[in-house]
C-alpha positions as CSV (number, residue, x, y, z in Angstrom):
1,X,21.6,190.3,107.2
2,X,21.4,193.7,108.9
3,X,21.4,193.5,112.6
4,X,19.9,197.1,112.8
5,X,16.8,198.2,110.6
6,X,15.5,201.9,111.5
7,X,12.1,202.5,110.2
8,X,11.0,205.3,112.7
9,X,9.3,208.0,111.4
10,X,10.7,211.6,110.6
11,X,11.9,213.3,113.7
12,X,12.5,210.5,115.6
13,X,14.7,208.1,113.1
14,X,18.3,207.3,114.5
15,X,20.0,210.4,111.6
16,X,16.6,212.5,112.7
17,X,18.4,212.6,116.1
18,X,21.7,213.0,114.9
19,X,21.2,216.0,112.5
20,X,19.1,217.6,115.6
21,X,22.3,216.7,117.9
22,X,20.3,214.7,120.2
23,X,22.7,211.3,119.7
24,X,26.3,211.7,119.2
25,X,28.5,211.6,115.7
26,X,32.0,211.5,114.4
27,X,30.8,214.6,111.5
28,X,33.0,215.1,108.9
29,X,30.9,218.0,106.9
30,X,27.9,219.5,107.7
31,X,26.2,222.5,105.5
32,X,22.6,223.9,105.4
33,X,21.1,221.0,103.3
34,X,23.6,217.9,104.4
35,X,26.0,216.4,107.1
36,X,28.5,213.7,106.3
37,X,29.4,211.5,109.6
38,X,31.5,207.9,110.1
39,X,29.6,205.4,109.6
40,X,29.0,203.1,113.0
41,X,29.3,200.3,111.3
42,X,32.6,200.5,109.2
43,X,32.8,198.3,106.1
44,X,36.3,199.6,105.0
45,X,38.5,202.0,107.2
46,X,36.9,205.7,106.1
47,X,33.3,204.8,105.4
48,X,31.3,208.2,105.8
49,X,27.7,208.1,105.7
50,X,26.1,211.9,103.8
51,X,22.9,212.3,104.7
52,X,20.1,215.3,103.8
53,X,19.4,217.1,107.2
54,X,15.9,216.9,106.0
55,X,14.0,213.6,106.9
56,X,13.5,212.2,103.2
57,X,12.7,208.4,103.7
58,X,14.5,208.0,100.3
59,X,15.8,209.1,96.8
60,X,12.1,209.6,96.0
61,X,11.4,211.9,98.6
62,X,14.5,214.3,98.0
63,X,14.1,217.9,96.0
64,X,15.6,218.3,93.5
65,X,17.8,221.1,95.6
66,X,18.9,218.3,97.9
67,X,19.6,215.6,95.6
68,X,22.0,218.0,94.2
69,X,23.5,218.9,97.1
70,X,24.0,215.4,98.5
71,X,25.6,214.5,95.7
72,X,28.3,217.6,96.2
73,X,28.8,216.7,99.5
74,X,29.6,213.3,98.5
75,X,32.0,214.4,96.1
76,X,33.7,216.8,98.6
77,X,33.7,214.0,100.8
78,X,35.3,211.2,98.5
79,X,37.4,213.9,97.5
80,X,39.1,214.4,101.2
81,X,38.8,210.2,102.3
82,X,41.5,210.1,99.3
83,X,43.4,212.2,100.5
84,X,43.1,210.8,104.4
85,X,43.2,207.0,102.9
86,X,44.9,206.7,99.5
87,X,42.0,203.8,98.9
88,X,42.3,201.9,95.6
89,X,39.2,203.0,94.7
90,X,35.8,204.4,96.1
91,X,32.0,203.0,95.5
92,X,29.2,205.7,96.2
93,X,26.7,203.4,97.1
94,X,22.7,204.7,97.9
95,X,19.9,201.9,98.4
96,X,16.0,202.6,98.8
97,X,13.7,200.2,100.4
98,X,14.3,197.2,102.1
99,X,15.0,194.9,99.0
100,X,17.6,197.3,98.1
101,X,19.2,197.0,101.2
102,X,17.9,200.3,103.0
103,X,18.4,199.6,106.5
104,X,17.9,203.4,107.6
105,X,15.2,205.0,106.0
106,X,16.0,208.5,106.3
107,X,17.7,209.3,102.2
108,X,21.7,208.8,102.7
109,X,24.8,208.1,100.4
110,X,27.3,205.6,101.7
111,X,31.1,206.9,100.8
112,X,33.2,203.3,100.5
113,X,36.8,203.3,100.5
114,X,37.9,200.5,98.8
115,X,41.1,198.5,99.4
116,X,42.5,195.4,97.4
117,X,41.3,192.6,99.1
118,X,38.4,194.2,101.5
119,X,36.4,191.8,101.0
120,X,33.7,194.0,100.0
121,X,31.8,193.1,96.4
122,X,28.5,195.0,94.5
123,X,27.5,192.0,92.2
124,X,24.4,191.0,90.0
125,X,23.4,188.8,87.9
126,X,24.2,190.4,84.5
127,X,21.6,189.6,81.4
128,X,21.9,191.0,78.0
129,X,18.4,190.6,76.5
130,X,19.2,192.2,73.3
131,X,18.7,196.0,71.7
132,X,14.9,195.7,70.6
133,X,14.2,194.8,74.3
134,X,16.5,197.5,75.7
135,X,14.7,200.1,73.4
136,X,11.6,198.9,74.6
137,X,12.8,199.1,78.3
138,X,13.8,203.0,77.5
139,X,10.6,203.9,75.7
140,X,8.6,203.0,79.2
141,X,10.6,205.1,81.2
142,X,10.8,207.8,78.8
143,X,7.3,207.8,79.0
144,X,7.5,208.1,82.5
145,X,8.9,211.9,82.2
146,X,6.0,212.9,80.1
């Protein structure tokens, strides 16, 4: 259970105030569109939050210039927490809304280190409901792009 759930508006949400420099950070990366910072709250050693400077409540909200440029920035980023941490691996990990787990809702990618035996787990409940359904499933979406 999250102990810290951010839903201020834009301008005066907790990354609001650190992309303006009004709270301090421990920033990694910062360009025009982004800024990549430690994440308070470290789940493994070298989590690094990237977050669009923007206030975008989520993925939803994002252009399509920013999405892309999160997602570079995240790349840069898991690139250099390699080379800082040797991890064993690394989850990119984004979540919108609530349900999903969204405890900030200003749009941000969470850059995991992962060590054998952190602890740390991403797991569901898989189903297999067979191809007919899964075509079905696709043809709504693609519908969706229309």
């Amino acid at each position: 259970m999250p102990m810290f759930v951010d839903h201020s508006p834009a301008g005066e949400c907790i990354f609001c105030k650190l992309v303006k420099g009004d709270i301090p950070s421990a920033k990694v990366y910062e360009d025009d569109l982004t800024i990549a910072f430690m994440d308070i709250g470290q789940a493994t050693r070298g989590h690094v939050l990237v977050a669009s400077k923007r206030h975008a409540v989520n993925l939803l909200e994002l252009t399509p210039e920013e999405s892309g440029a999160v997602m570079q920035t995240a790349q840069r980023v898991a690139a250099a927490v390699n080379k800082a941490f040797d991890p064993d691996g690394i989850n990119i990990f984004q979540a919108n809304g609530a349900p999903a787990g969204q405890t900030v809702f200003h749009f941000h990618l969470h850059v995991l280190p992962r060590f054998e035996g952190d602890g740390l787990s991403v797991v569901w409940q898989r189903e297999e409901p067979g191809f007919a359904v899964l075509g079905e499933l696709a043809e709504k979406i693609k519908a969706e792009f229309a």
